[in-house]
Jmol script that loads the backbone (N, CA, C; Angstrom):
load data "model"
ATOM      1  N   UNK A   1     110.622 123.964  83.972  1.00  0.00           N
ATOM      2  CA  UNK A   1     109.702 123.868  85.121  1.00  0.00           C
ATOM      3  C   UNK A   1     109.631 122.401  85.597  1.00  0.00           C
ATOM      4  N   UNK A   2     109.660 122.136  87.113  1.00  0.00           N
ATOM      5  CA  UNK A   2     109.911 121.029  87.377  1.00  0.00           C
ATOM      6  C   UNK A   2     108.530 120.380  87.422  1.00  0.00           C
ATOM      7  N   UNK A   3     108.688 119.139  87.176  1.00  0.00           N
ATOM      8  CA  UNK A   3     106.845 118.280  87.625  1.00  0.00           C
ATOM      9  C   UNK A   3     106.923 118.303  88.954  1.00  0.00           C
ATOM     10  N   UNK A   4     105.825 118.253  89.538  1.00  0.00           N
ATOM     11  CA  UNK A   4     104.956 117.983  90.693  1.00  0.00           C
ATOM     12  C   UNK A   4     105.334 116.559  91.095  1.00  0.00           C
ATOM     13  N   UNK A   5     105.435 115.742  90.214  1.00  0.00           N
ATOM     14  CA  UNK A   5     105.525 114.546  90.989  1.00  0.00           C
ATOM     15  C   UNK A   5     107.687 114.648  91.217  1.00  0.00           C
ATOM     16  N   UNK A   6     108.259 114.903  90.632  1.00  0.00           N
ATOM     17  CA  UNK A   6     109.738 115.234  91.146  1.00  0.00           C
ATOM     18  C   UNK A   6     109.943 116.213  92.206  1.00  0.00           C
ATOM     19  N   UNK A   7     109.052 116.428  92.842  1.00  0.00           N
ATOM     20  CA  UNK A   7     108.907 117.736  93.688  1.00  0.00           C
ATOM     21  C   UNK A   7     108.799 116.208  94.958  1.00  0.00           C
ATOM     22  N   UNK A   8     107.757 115.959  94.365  1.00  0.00           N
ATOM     23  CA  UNK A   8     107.016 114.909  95.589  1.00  0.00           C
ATOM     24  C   UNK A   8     108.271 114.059  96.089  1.00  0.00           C
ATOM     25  N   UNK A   9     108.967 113.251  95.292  1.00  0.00           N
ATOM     26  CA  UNK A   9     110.374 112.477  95.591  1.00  0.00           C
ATOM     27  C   UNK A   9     110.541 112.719  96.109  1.00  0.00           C
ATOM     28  N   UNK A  10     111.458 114.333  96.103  1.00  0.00           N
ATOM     29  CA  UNK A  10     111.973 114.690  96.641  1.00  0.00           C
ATOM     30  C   UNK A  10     112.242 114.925  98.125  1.00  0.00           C
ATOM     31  N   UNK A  11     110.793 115.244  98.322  1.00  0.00           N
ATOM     32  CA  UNK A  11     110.476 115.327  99.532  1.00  0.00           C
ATOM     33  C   UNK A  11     110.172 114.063 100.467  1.00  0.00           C
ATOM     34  N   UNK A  12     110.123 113.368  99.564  1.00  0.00           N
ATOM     35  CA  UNK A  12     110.267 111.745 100.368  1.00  0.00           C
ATOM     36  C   UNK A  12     111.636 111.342 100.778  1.00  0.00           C
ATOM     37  N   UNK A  13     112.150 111.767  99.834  1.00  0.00           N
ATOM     38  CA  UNK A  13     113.879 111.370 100.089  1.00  0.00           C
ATOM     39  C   UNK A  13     114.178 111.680 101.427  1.00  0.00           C
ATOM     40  N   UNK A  14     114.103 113.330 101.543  1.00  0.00           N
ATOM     41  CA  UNK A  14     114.689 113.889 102.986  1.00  0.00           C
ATOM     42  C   UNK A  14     113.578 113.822 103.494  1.00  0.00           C
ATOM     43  N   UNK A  15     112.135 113.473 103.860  1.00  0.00           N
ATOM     44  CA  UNK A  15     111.453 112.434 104.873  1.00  0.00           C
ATOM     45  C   UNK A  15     112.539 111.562 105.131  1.00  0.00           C
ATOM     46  N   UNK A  16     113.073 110.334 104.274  1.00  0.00           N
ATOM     47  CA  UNK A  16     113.429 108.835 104.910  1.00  0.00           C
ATOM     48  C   UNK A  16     114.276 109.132 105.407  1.00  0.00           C
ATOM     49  N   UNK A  17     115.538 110.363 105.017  1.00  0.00           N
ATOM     50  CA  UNK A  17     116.572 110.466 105.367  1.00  0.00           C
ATOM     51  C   UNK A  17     116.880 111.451 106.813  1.00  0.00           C
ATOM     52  N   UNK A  18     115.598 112.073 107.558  1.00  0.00           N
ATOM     53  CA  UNK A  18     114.984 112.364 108.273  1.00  0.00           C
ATOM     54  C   UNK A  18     114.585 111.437 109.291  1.00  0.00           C
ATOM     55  N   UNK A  19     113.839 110.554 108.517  1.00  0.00           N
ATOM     56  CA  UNK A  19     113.561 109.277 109.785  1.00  0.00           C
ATOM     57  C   UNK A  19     114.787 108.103 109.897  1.00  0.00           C
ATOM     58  N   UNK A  20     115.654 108.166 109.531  1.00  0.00           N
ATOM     59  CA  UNK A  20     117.334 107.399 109.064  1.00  0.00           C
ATOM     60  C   UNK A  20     117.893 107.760 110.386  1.00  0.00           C
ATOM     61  N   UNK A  21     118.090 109.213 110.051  1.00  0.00           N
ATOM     62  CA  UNK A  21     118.648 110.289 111.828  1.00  0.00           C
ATOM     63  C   UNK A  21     117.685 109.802 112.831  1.00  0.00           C
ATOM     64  N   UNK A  22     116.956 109.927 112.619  1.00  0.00           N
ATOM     65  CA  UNK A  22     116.004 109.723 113.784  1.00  0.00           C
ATOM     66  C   UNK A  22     115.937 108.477 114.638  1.00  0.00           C
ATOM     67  N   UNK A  23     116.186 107.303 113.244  1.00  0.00           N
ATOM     68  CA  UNK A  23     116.045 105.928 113.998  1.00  0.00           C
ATOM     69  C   UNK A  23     117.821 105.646 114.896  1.00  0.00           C
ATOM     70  N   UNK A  24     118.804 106.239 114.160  1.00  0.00           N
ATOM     71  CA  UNK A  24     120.103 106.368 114.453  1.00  0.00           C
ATOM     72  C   UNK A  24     119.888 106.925 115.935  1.00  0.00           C
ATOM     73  N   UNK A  25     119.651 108.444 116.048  1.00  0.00           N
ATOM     74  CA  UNK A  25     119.370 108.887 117.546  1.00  0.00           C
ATOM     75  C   UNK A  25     118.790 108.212 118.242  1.00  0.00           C
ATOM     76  N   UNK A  26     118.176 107.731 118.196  1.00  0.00           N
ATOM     77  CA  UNK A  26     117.393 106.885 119.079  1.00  0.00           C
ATOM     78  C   UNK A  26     117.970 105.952 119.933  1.00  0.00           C
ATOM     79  N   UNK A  27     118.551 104.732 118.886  1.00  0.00           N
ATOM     80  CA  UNK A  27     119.292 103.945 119.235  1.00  0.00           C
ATOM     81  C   UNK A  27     120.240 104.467 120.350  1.00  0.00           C
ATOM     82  N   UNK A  28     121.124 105.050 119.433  1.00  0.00           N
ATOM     83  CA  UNK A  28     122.033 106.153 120.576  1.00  0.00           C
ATOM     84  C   UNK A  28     121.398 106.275 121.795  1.00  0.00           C
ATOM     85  N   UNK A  29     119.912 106.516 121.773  1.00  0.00           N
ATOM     86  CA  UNK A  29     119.253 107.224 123.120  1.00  0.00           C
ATOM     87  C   UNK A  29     119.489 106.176 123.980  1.00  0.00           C
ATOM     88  N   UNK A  30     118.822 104.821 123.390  1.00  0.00           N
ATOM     89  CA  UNK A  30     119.021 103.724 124.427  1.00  0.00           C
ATOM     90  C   UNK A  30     119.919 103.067 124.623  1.00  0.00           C
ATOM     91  N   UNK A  31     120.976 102.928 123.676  1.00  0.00           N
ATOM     92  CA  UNK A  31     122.258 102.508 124.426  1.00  0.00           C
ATOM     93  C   UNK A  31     122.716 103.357 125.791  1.00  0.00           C
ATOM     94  N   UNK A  32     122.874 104.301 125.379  1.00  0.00           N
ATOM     95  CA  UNK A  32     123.578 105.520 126.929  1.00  0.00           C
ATOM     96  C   UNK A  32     122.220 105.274 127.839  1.00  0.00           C
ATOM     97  N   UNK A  33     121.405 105.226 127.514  1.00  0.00           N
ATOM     98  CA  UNK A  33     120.030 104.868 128.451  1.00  0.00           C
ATOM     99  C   UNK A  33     120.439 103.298 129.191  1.00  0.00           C
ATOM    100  N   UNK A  34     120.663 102.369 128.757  1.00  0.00           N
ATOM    101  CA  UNK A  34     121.205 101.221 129.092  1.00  0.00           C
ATOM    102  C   UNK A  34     122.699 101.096 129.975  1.00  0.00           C
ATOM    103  N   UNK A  35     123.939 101.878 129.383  1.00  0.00           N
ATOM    104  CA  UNK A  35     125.044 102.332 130.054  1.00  0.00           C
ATOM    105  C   UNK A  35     124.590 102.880 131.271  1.00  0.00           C
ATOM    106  N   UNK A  36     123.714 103.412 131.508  1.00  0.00           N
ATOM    107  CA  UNK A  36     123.429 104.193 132.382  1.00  0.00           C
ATOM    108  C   UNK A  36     123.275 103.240 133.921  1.00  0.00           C
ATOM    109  N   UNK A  37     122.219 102.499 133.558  1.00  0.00           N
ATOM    110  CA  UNK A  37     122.096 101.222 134.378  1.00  0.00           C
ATOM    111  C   UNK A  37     122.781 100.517 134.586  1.00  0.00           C
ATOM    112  N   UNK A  38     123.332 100.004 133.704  1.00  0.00           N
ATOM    113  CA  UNK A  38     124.421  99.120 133.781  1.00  0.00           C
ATOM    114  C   UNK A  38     125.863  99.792 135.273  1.00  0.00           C
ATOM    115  N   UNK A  39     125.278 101.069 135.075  1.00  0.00           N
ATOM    116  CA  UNK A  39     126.994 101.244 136.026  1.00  0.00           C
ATOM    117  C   UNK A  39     126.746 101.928 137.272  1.00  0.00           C
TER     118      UNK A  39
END
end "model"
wireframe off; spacefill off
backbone 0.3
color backbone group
């Protein structure tokens, strides 16, 4: 049976790795957001 607190990690992990994608997309968003203007 697993502990509660290895449960909890866990779920932090794919949180950060969740907000990782997220900060990645983003970026992405505003570069092509910037290309955009630019041309």
């Amino acid at each position: 049976m697993p502990e509660p607190f290895q449960e909890i990690r866990h779920l932090l992990l794919i949180l950060l790795l969740i907000l990782q994608i997220l900060q990645i997309f983003l970026s992405f968003l505003r570069y092509s957001f910037t290309l955009q203007i630019f041309l």
